[in-house]
C-alpha positions as CSV (number, residue, x, y, z in Angstrom):
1,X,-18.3,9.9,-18.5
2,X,-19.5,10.0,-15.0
3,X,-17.6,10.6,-11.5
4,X,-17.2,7.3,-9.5
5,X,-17.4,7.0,-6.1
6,X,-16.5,3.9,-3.6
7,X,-17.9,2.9,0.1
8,X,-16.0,0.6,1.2
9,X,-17.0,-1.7,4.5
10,X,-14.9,-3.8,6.2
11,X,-15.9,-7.3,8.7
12,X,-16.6,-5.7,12.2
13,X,-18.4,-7.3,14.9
14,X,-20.3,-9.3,11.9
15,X,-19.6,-9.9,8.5
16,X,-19.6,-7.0,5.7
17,X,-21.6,-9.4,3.3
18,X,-24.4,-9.8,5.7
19,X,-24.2,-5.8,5.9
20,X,-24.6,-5.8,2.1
21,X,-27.6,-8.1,2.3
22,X,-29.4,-6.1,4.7
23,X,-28.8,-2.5,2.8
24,X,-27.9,-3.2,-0.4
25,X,-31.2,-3.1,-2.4
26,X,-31.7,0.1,-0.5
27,X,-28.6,2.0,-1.2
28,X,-28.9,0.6,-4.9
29,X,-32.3,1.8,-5.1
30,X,-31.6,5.4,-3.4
31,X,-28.7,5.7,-5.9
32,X,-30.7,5.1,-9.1
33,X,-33.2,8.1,-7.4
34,X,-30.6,10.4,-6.8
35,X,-29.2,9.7,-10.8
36,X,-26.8,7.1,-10.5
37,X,-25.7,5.5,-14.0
38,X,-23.9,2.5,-12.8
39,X,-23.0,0.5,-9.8
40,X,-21.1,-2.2,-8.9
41,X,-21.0,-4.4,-5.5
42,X,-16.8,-5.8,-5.0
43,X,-16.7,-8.5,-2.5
44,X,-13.3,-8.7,-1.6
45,X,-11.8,-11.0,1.7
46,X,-11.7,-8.2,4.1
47,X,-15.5,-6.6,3.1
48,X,-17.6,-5.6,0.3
49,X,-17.1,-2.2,-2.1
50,X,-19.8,-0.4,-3.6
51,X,-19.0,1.6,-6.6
52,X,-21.6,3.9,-7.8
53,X,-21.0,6.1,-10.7
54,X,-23.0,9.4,-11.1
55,X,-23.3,12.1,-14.1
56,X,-20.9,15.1,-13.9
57,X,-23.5,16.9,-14.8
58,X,-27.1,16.1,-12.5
59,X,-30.2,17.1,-12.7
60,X,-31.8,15.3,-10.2
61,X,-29.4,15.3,-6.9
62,X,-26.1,13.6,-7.6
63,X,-23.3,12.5,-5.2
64,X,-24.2,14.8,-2.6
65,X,-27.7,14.4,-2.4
66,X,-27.1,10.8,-2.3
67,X,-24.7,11.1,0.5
68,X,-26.7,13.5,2.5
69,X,-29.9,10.9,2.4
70,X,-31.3,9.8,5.6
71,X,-31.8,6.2,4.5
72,X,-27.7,6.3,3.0
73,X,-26.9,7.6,6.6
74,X,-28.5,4.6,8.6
75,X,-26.7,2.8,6.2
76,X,-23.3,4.0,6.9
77,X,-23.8,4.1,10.3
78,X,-25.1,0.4,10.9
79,X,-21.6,-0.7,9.3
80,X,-19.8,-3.5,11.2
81,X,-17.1,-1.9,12.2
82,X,-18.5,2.0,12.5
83,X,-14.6,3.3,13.8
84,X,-12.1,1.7,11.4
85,X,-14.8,-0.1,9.1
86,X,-15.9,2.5,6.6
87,X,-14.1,4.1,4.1
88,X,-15.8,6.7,1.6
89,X,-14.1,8.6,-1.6
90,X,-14.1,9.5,-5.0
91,X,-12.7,7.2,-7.7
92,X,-13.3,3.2,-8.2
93,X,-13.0,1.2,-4.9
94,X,-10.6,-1.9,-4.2
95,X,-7.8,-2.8,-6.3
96,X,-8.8,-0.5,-9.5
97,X,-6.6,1.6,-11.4
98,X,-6.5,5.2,-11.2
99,X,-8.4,7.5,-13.8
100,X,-5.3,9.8,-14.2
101,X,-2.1,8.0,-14.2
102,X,0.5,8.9,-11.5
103,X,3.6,11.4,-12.4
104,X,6.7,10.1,-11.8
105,X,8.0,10.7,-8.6
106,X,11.4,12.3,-8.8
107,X,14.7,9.6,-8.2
108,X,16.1,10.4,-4.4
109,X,18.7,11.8,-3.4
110,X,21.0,8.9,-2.8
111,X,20.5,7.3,-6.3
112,X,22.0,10.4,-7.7
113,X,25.3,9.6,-8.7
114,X,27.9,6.1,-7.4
115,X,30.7,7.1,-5.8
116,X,34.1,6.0,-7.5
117,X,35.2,2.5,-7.0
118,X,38.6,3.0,-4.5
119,X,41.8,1.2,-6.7
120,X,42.6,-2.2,-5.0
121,X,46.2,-1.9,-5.9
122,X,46.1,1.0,-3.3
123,X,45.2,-1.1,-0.7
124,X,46.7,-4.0,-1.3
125,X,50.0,-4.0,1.0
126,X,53.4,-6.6,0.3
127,X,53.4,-8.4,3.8
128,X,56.6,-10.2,2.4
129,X,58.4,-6.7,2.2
130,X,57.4,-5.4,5.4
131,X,57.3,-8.7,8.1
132,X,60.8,-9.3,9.1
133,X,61.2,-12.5,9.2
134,X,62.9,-14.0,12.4
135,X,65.2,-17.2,12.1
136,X,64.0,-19.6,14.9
137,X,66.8,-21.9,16.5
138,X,67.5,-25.3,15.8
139,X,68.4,-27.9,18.6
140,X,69.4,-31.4,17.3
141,X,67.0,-31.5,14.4
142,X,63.9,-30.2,15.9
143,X,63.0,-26.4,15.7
144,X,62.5,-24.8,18.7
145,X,59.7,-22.2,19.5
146,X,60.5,-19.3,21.7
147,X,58.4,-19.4,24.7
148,X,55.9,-16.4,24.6
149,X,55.9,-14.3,27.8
């Protein structure tokens, strides 16, 4: 199995697609030179990925040879967006799965253990018990209320 690698362009001043029209055939063609076993062109909303896989083992130039070409480095430098645009790496580009699945990451700190549920019957208080409960005079039928200061 061969060692992938992604460039990934986004849309700059002008579109990634029209980038990919202009140095695709190239880049494909330098690839297949330099020993390439597979590509792949993603077109994805923000840009294009090209996925280019090479043998672990080369005997004509490889990844870095590619790379290090002066037709691959016009390439990458006549990308739309030459500051934030381009993005180059090891592994399958865009939304592909890793080669080596992830280790679980241990659970934080906080999900350790739940605290113990406080007894409601603790908190609860009688107000009936404690509220003394004032009597509130009567005059002629009709309760009257203290005035409140």
């Amino acid at each position: 199995m061969g060692e992938w690698w992604s460039i990934e362009v986004a849309d700059g001043e002008f579109s990634a697609a029209s980038w990919k029209d202009a140095h695709g055939r190239d880049l494909i063609r330098t690839a297949l030179e330099f020993g390439a076993e597979d590509w792949a062109w993603v077109e994805r909303p923000w840009g294009v990925v090209l996925e280019l896989c090479f043998p672990e083992d080369t005997t004509v130039g490889g990844w870095s040879a590619f790379r290090e070409a002066t037709l691959v480095q016009a390439a990458l430098d006549a990308v739309p967006d030459p500051v934030n645009g381009l993005l180059v790496y090891p592994g399958r580009g865009g939304s592909s799965g890793a080669q080596v699945p992830r280790k679980p990451k241990p659970a934080p700190a906080a999900a350790a253990a739940a605290l113990p549920e406080p007894d409601v019957r603790d908190e609860v208080i009688d107000l009936a018990s404690t509220a003394a409960v004032e009597e509130l005079p009567v005059d002629r039928g009709r309760v009257v209320y203290p005035l409140s200061a």
